[in-house]
One Martini backbone bead per residue (centre of mass of N, CA, C, O) as a GRO file, in nm:
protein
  506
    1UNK     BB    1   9.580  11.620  14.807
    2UNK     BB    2   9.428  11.893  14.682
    3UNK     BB    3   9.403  12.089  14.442
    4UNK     BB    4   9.135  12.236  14.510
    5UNK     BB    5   9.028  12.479  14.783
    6UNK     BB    6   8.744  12.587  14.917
    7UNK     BB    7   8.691  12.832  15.190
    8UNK     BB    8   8.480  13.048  15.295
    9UNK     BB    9   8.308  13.167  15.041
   10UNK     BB   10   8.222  13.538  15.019
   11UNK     BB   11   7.959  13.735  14.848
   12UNK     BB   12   7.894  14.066  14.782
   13UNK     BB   13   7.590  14.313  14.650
   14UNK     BB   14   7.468  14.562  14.832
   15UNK     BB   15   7.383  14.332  15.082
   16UNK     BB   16   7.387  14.105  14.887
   17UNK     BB   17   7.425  13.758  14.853
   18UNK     BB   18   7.591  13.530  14.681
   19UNK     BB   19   7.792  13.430  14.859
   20UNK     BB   20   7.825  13.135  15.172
   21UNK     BB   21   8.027  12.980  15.280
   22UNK     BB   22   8.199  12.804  15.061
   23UNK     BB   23   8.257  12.487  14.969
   24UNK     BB   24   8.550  12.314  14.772
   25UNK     BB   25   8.666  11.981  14.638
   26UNK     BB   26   8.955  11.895  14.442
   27UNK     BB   27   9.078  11.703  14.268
   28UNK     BB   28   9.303  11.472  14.107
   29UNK     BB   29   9.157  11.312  13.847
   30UNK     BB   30   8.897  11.505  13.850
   31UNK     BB   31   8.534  11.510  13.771
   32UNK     BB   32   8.361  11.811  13.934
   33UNK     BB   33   8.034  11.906  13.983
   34UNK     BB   34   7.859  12.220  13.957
   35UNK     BB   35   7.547  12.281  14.091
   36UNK     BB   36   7.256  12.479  13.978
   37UNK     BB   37   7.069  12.717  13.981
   38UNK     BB   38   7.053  12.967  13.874
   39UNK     BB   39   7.197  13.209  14.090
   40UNK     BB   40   7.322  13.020  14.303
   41UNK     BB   41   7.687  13.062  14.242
   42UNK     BB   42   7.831  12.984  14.031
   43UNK     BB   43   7.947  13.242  13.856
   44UNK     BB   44   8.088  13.373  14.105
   45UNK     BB   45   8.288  13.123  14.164
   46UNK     BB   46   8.443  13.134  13.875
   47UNK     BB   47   8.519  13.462  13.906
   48UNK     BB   48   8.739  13.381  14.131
   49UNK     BB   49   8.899  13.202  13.995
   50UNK     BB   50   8.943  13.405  13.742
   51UNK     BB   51   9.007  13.724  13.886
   52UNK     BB   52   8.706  13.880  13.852
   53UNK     BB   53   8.621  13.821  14.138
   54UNK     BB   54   8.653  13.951  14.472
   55UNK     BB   55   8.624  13.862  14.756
   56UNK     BB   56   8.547  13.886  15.112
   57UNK     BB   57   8.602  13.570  15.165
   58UNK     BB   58   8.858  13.334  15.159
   59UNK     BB   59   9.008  13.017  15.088
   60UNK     BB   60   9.278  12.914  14.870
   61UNK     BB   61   9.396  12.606  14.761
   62UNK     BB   62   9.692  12.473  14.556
   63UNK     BB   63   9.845  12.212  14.660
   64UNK     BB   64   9.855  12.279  14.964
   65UNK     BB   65   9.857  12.615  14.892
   66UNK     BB   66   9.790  12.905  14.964
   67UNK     BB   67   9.617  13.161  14.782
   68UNK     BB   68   9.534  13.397  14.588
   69UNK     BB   69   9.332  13.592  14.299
   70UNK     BB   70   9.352  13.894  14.135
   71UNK     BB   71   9.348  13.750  13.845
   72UNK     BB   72   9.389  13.622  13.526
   73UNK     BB   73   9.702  13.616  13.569
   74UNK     BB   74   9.727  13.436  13.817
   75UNK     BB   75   9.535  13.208  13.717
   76UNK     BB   76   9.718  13.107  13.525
   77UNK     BB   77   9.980  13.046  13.683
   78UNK     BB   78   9.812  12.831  13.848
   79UNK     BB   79   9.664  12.627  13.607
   80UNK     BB   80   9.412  12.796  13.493
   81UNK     BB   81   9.175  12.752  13.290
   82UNK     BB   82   8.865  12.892  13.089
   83UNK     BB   83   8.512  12.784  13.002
   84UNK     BB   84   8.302  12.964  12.899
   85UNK     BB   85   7.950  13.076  12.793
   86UNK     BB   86   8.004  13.327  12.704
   87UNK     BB   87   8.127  13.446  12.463
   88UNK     BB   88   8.493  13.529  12.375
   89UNK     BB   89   8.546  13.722  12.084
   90UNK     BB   90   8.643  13.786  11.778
   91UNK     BB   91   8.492  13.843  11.471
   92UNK     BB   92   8.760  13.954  11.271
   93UNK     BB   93   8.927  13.777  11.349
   94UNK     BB   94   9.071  13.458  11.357
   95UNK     BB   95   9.093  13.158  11.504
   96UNK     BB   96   9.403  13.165  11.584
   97UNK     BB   97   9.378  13.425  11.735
   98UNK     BB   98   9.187  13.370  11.892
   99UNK     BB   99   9.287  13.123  12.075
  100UNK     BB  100   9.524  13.359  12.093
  101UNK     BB  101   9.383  13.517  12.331
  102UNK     BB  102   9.569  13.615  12.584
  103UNK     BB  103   9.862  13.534  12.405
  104UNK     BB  104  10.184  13.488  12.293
  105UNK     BB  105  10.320  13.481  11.968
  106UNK     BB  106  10.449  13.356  11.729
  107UNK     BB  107  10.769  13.445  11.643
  108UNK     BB  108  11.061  13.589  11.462
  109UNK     BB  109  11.316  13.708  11.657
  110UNK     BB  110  11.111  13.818  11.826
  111UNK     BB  111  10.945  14.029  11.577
  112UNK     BB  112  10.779  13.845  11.424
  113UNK     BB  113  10.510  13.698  11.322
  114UNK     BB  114  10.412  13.372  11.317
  115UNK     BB  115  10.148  13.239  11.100
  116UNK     BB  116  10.218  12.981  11.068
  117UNK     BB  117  10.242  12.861  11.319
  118UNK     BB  118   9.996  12.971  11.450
  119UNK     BB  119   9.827  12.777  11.293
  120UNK     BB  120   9.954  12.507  11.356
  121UNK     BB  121   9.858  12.566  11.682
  122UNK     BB  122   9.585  12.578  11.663
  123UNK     BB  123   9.534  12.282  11.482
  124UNK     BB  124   9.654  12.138  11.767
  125UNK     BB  125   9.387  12.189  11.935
  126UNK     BB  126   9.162  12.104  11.748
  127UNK     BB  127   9.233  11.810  11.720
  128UNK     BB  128   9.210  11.741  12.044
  129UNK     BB  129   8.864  11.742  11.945
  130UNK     BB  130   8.862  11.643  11.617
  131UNK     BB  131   8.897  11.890  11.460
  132UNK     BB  132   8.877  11.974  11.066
  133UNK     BB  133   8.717  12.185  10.952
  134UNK     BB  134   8.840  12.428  11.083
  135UNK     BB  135   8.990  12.676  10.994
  136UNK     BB  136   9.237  12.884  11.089
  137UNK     BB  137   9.206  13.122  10.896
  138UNK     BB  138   8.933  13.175  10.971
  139UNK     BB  139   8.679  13.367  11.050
  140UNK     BB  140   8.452  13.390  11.304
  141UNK     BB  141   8.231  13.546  11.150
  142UNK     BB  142   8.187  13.228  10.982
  143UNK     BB  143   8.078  13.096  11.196
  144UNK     BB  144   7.912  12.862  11.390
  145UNK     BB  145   7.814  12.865  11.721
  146UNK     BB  146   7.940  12.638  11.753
  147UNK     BB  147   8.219  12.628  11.654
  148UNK     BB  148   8.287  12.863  11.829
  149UNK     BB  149   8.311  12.662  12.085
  150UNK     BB  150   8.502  12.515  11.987
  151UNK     BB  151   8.736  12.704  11.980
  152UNK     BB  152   8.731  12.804  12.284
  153UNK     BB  153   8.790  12.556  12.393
  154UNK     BB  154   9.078  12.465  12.247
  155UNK     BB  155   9.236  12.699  12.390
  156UNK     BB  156   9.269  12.549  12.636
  157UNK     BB  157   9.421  12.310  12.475
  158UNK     BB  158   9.720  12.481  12.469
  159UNK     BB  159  10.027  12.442  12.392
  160UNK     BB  160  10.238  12.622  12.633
  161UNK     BB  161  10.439  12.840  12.779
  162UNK     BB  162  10.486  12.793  13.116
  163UNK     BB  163  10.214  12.690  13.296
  164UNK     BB  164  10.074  12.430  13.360
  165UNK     BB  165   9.780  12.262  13.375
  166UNK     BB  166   9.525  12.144  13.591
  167UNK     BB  167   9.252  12.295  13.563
  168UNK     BB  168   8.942  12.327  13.432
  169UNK     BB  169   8.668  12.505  13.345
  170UNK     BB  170   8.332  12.441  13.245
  171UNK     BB  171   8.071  12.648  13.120
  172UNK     BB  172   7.849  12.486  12.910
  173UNK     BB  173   8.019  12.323  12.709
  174UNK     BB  174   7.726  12.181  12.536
  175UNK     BB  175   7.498  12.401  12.478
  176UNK     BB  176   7.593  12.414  12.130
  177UNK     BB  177   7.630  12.097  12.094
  178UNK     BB  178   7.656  11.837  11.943
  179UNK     BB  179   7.656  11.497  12.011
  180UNK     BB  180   7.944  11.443  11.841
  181UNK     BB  181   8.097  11.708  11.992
  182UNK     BB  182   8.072  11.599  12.283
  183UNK     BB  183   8.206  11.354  12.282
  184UNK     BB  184   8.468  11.452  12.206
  185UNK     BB  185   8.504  11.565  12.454
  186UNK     BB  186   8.469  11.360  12.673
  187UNK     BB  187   8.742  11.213  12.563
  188UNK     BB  188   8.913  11.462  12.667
  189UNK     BB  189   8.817  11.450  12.956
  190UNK     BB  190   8.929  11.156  12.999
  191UNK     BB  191   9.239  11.257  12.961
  192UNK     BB  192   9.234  11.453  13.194
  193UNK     BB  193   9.225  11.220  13.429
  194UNK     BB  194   9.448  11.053  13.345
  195UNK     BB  195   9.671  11.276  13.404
  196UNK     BB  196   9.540  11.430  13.681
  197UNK     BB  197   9.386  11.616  13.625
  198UNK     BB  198   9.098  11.820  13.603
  199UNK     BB  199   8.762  11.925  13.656
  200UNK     BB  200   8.501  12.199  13.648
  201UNK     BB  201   8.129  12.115  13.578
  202UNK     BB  202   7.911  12.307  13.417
  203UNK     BB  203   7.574  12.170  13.444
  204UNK     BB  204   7.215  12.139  13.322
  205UNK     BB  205   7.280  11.832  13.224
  206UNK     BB  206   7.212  11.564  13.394
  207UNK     BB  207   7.336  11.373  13.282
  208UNK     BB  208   7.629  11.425  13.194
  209UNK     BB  209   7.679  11.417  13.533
  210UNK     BB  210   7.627  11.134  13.572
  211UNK     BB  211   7.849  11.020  13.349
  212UNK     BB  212   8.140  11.198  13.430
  213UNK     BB  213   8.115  11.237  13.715
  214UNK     BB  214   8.324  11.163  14.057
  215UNK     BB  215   8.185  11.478  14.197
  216UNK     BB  216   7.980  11.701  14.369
  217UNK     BB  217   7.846  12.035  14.390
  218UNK     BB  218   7.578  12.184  14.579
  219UNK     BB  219   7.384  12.493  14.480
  220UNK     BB  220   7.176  12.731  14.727
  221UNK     BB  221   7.154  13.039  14.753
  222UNK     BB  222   7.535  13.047  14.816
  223UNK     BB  223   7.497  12.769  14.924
  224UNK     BB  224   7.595  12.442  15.063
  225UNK     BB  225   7.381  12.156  15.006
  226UNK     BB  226   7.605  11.931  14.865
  227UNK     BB  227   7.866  11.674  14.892
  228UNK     BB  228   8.021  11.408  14.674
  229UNK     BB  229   7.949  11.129  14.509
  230UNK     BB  230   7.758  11.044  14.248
  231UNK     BB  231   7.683  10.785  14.307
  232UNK     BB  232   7.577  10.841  14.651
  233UNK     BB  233   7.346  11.090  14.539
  234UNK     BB  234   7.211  11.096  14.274
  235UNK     BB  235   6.970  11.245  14.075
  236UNK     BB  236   6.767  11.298  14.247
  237UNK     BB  237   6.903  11.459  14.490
  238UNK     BB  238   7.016  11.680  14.316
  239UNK     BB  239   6.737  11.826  14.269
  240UNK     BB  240   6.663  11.848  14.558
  241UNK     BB  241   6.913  12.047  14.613
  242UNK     BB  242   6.847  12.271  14.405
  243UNK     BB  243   6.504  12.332  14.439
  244UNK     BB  244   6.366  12.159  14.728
  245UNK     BB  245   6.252  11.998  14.545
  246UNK     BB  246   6.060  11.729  14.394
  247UNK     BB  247   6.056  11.604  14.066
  248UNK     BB  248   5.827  11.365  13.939
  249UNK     BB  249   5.817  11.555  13.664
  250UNK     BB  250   5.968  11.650  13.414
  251UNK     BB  251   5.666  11.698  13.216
  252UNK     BB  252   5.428  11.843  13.208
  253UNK     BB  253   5.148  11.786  13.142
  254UNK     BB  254   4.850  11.787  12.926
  255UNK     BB  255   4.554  11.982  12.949
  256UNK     BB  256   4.522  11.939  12.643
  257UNK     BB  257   4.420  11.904  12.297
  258UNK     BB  258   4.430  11.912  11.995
  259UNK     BB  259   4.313  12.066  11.744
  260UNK     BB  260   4.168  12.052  11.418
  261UNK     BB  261   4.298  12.334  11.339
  262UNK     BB  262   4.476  12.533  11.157
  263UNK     BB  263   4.719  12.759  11.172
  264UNK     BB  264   4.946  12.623  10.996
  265UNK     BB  265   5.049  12.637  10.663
  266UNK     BB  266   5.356  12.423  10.470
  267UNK     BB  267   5.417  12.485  10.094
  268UNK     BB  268   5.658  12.414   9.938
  269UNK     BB  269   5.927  12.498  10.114
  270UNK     BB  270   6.206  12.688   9.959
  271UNK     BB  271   6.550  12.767   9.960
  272UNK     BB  272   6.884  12.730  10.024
  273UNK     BB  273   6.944  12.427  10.104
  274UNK     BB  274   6.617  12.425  10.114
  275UNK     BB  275   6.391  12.166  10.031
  276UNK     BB  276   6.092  12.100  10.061
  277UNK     BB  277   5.832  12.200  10.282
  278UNK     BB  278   5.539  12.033  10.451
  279UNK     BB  279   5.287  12.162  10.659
  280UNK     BB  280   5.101  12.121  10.980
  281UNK     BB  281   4.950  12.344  11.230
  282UNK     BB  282   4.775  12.311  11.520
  283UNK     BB  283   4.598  12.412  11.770
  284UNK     BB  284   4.755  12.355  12.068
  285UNK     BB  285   5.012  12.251  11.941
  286UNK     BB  286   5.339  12.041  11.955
  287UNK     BB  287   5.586  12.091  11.720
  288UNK     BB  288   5.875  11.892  11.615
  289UNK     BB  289   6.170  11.964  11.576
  290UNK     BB  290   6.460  11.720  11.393
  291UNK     BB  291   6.788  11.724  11.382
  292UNK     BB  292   7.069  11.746  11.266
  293UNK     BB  293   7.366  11.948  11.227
  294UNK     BB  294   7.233  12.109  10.945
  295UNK     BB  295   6.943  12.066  10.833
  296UNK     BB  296   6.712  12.257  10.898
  297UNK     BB  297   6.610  12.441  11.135
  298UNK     BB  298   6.692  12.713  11.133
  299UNK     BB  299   6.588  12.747  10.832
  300UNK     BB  300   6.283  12.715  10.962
  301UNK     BB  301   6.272  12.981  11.142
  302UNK     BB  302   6.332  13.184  10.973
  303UNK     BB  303   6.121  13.213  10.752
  304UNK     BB  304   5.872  13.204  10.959
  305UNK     BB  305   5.947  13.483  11.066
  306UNK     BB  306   6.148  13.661  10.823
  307UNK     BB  307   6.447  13.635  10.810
  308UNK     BB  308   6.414  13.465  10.551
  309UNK     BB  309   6.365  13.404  10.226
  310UNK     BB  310   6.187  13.254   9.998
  311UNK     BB  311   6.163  13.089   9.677
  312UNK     BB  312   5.924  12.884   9.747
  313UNK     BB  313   5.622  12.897   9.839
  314UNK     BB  314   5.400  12.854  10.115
  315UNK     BB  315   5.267  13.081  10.419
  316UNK     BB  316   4.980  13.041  10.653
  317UNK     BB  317   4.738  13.212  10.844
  318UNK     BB  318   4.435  13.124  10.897
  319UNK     BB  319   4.451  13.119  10.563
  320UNK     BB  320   4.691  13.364  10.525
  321UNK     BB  321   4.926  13.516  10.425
  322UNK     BB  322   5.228  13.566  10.496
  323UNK     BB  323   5.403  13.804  10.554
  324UNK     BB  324   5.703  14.023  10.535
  325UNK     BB  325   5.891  14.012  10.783
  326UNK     BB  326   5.912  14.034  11.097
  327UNK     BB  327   5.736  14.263  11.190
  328UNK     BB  328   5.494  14.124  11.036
  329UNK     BB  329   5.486  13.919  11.137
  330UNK     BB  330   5.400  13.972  11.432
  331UNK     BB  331   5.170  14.104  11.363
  332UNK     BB  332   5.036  13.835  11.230
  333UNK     BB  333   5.090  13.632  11.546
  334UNK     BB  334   5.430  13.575  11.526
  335UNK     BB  335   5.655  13.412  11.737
  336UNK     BB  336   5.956  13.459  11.873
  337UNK     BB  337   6.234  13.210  12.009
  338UNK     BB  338   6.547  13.199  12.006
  339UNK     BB  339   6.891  13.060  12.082
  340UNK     BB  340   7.043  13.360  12.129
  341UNK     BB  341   6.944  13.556  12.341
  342UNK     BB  342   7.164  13.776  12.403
  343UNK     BB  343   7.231  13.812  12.056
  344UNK     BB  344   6.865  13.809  11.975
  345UNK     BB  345   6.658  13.881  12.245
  346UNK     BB  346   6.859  14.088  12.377
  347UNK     BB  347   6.911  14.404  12.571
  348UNK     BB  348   7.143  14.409  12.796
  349UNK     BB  349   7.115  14.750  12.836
  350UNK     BB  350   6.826  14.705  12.900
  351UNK     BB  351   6.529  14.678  13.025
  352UNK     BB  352   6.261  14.470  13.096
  353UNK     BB  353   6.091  14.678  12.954
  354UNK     BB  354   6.238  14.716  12.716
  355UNK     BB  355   6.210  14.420  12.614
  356UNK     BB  356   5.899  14.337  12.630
  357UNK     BB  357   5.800  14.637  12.440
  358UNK     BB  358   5.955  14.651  12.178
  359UNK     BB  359   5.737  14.495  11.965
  360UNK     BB  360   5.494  14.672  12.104
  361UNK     BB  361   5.459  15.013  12.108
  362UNK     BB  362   5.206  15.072  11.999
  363UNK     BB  363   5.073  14.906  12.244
  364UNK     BB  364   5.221  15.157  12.445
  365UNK     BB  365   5.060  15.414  12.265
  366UNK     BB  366   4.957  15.745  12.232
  367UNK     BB  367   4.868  15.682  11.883
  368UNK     BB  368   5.138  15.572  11.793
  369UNK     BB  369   5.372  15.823  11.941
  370UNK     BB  370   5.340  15.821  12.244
  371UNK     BB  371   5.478  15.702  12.525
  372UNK     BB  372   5.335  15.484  12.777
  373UNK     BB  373   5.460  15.383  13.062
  374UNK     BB  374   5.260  15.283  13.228
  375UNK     BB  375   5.199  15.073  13.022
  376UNK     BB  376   5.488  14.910  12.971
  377UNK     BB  377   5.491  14.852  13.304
  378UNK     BB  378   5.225  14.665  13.279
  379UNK     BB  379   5.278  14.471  13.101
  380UNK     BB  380   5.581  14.362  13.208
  381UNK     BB  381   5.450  14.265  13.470
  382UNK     BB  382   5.271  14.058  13.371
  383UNK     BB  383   5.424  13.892  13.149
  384UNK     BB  384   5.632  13.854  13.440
  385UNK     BB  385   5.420  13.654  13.570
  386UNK     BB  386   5.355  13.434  13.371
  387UNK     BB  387   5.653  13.341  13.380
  388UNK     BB  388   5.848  13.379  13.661
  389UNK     BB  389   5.973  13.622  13.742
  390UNK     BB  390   6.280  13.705  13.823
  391UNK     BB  391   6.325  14.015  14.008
  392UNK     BB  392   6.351  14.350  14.103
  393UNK     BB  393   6.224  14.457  13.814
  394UNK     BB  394   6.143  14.636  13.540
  395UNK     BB  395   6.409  14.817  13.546
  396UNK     BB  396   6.625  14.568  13.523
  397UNK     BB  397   6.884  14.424  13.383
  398UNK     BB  398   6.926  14.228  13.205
  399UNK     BB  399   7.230  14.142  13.266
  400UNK     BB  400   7.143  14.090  13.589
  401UNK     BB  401   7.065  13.777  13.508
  402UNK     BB  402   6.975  13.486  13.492
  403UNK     BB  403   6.966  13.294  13.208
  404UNK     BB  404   6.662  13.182  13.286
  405UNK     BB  405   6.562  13.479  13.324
  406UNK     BB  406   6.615  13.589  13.032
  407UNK     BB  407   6.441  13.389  12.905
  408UNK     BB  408   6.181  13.466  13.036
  409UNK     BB  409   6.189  13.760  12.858
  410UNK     BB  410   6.172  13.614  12.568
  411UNK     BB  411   5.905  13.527  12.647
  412UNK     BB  412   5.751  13.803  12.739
  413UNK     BB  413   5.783  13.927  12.462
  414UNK     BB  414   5.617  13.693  12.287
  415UNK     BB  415   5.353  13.717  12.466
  416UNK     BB  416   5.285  14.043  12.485
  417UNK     BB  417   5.101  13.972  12.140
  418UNK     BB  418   4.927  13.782  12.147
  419UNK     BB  419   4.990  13.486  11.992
  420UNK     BB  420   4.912  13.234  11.768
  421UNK     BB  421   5.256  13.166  11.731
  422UNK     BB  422   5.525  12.977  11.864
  423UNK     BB  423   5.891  13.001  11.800
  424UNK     BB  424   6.075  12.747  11.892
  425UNK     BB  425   6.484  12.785  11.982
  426UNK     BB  426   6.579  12.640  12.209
  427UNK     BB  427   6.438  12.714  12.506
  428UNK     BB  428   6.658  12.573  12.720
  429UNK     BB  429   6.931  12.667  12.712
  430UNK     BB  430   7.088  12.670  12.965
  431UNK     BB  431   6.852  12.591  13.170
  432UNK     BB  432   6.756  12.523  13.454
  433UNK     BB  433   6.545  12.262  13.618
  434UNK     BB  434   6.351  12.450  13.706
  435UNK     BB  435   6.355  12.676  13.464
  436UNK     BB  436   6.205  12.448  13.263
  437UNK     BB  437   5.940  12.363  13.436
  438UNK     BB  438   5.847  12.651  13.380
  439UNK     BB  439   5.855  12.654  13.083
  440UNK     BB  440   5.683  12.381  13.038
  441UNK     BB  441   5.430  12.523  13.171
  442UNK     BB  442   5.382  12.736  12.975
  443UNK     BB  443   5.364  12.570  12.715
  444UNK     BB  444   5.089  12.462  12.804
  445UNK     BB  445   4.907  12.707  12.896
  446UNK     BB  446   4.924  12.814  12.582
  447UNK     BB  447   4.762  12.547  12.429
  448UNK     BB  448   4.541  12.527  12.602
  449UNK     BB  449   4.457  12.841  12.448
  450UNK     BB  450   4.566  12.763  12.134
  451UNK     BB  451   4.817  12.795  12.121
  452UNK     BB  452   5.078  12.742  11.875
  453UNK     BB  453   5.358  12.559  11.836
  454UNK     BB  454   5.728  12.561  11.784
  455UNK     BB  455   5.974  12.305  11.793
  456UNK     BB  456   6.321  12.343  11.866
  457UNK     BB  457   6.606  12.058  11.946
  458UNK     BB  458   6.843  11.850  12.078
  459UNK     BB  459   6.693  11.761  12.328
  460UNK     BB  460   6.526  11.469  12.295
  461UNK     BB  461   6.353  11.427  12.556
  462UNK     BB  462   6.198  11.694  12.509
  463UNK     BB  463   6.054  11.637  12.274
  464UNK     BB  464   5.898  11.370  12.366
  465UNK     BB  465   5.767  11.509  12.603
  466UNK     BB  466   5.624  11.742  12.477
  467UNK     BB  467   5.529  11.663  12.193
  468UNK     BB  468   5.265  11.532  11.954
  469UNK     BB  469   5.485  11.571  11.691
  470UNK     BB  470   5.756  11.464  11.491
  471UNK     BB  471   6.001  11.631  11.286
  472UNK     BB  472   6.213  11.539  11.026
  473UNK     BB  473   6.546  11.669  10.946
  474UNK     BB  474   6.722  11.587  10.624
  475UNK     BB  475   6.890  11.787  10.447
  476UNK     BB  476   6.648  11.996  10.456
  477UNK     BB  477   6.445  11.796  10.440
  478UNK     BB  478   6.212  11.547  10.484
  479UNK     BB  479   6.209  11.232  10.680
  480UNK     BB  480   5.971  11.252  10.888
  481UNK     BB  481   5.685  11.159  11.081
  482UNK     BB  482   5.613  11.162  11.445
  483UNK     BB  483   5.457  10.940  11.666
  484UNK     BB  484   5.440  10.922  12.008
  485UNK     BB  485   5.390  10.633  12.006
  486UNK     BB  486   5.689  10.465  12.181
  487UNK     BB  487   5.886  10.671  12.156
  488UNK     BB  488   6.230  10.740  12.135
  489UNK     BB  489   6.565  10.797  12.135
  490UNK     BB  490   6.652  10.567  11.956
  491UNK     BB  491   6.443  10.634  11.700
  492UNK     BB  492   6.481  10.910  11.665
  493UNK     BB  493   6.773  10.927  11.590
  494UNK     BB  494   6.768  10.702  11.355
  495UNK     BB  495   6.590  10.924  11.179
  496UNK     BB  496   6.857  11.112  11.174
  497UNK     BB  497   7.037  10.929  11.073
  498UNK     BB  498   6.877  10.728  10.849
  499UNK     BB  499   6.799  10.400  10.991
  500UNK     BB  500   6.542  10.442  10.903
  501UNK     BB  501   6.242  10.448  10.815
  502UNK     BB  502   6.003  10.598  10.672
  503UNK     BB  503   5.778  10.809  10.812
  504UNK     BB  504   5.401  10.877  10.825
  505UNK     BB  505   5.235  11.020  11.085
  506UNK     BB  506   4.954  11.192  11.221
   0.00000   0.00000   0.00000
């Protein structure tokens, strides 16, 4: 008998469908991953599962009982877990209150709240991750992105009293999280294969899902499109029924070689617990930036942009120092892709028209005072062909896109002040693989035109498949500079955690 059966799920919007008949069915004991491009109804029918969003049709049964789901207490009450991909935190209270938002804390007679208690079994969730280092008493507004993800994670496998969980839902949980991080979660995942219970995992790394899951359930435009054992299905077999067609490579080839000429020079850039650290980026050129969690990526991009001040040292572009400030820095060329799209690129209550020209209304005004409507929307629409932007049009609201097509919004920002270098960070996080091999062509096309890029990633095959040379940053310091002839991931990795010696290839 199936934990949890889904047969006949259907919901529109306005007449548009999102989901059409699809069928899903969850064993007690497994792993099933549920795949698809952004769009496809991965999110649609995981709000019906968390009673966030009502069907227009659904068979739904858990333990083969028949079952409504009106709410989120409801899915709660069924033995349903949810870890979302976008966080959903207080960032004002702490760790351990996160952990319990929307469950009853320990009181003292019932009357006074225990926060010994409190932080204790908060303590004993995040343990339950291997997680030692994150206080439970610390405001979440000073955790590291990664850090909060991994809170949010802990909260579902909280020991409290009620309903005990059946299967855990989880949308994306790795896609901010360290190798080591990621780690300890899958050993928690065979924890619970092991106990009996479920999970349902979405995610958009596919080796992950072919390592993990003990099968799958492809959606393609809100129906089913393919479910199996993952061995009997293999990884060709799923891109081809996620995107309709075989992608036979990963990376798509380079159009050009990069030229000779330096876009960015920098020299003994040094900031607090960051560098010295000294390179140049040629035009044309894709630089990876490599190394693990807190090596110091984030602070040289941020540095780069203009979002953080140097103590010593200097950036130029072009031959020229790079001014201060990020506004400057856009004008002077250099356009940023952050890693948290939601929360740093995008304005997600405004239109696509004006988050693609929001950094650029000088040139979208008329004399630099009067916005120029027509021009703003002939901007956004060129920029958002240029990207493979799937949308109703500029008028459409950021949020009401999928994470893919959002990143390509931040990307036709980025591009619409046609930079001379464009510093991408994570650009593919959480993007399905349709959506980033459109990406991954984007930055061919960009590169093969002179533009030089700078990018990091977690994601070591990404780093090895698209760039021309990478730098390994280890504790702040540059560790390595390695050429691409032959480089792997177990070679890459090596030389992050510092096994390798040290190289310098030009």
């Amino acid at each position: 008998m199936p934990l949890l059966s889904l047969r006949n799920v259907s919901k529109s919007y306005a007449g548009i469908s999102a989901l059409s008949d699809v069928s899903l069915t969850v064993e007690s004991g497994e792993i099933h991953a549920l795949m698809g491009e952004n769009g496809a109804g991965k999110s649609t029918l995981i709000r019906i599962l968390a009673g966030v969003v009502i069907p227009d049709n659904a068979l739904i049964e858990i333990d083969g009982r028949p079952t409504t789901i009106a709410d989120p207490a409801a899915a709660m009450a069924l033995g349903l877990r949810f870890i979302h991909q976008e966080l959903s935190i207080v960032p004002t209270l702490s760790v351990a209150e996160n952990i319990f938002l929307g469950r009853p804390y320990p009181h003292w007679a019932g009357i006074v709240v225990d926060w010994r208690r409190l932080s204790e079994l908060a303590g004993e969730a995040l343990a339950r991750l291997g997680i030692t280092h994150i206080d439970p008493r610390a405001k979440m507004a000073r955790l590291a992105f990664a850090d909060r993800m991994l809170v949010r994670i802990s909260s579902a496998f909280l020991d409290e009293g009620g309903s005990p969980a059946k299967l855990y839902v989880m949308d994306e949980p790795t896609a901010a999280l360290t190798r080591e991080e990621s780690e300890r979660l899958f050993t928690v995942l065979e924890q619970i294969r092991k106990s009996g219970r479920a999970v349902l995992y979405v995610s958009h790394r596919l080796d992950e899902v072919m390592r993990l899951s003990d099968s799958i359930t492809i959606l393609r435009d809100g129906a089913t499109v393919g479910t199996g054992a993952t061995a009997q299905i293999g990884a060709d077999e799923v891109v081809r029924l996620m995107i309709g067609r075989r992608v036979e490579e990963a990376y798509p080839k380079p159009f050009a070689s990069p030229g000779d000429t330096a876009a960015l020079n920098v020299t003994a850039l040094a900031a607090k617990n960051f560098g010295p650290v000294s390179f140049s980026l040629r035009k044309g050129e894709i630089l990876g930036i490599a190394g693990l969690a807190g090596a110091g990526q984030g602070e040289l991009i941020r540095l780069l942009a203009g979002a953080a001040r140097p103590h010593s040292g200097s950036i130029a572009v072009d031959g020229r120092p790079l001014p201060a400030g990020p506004a400057a820095v856009w004008s002077a060329g250099v356009a940023h892709v952050p890693r948290e799209r939601r929360a740093e690129g995008l304005v997600l209550t405004r239109s696509i028209m004006e988050n693609v020209t929001l950094p650029h209304l000088r040139t979208v005004s008329r004399g630099g005072a009067v916005l120029d409507r027509r021009r703003e929307r002939t901007l956004a629409q060129a920029r958002g062909h240029d990207v493979r932007l799937r949308s109703a049009g500029p008028q459409q609201l950021a949020r009401e896109l999928s994470g893919g097509n959002q990143q390509k919004v931040v990307f036709a920002k980025a591009l619409a002040g046609e930079p001379k270098i464009l510093l991408l960070d994570e650009p593919t996080r959480g993007v399905d693989i349709g959506a980033k091999f459109d990406i991954y062509s984007l930055i061919r096309e960009m590169t093969a035109k002179g533009m030089a890029v700078l990018m990091t990633s977690t994601d070591l095959p990404e780093l090895i498949g698209m760039c021309d040379r990478i730098l390994v940053l280890r504790d702040g310091a540059m560790a390595a500079e390695l050429g691409m002839d032959g480089l792997n991931e177990e070679t890459l990795l090596n030389h992050c955690y510092g096994r390798a010696p040290a190289t310098m290839e030009a």
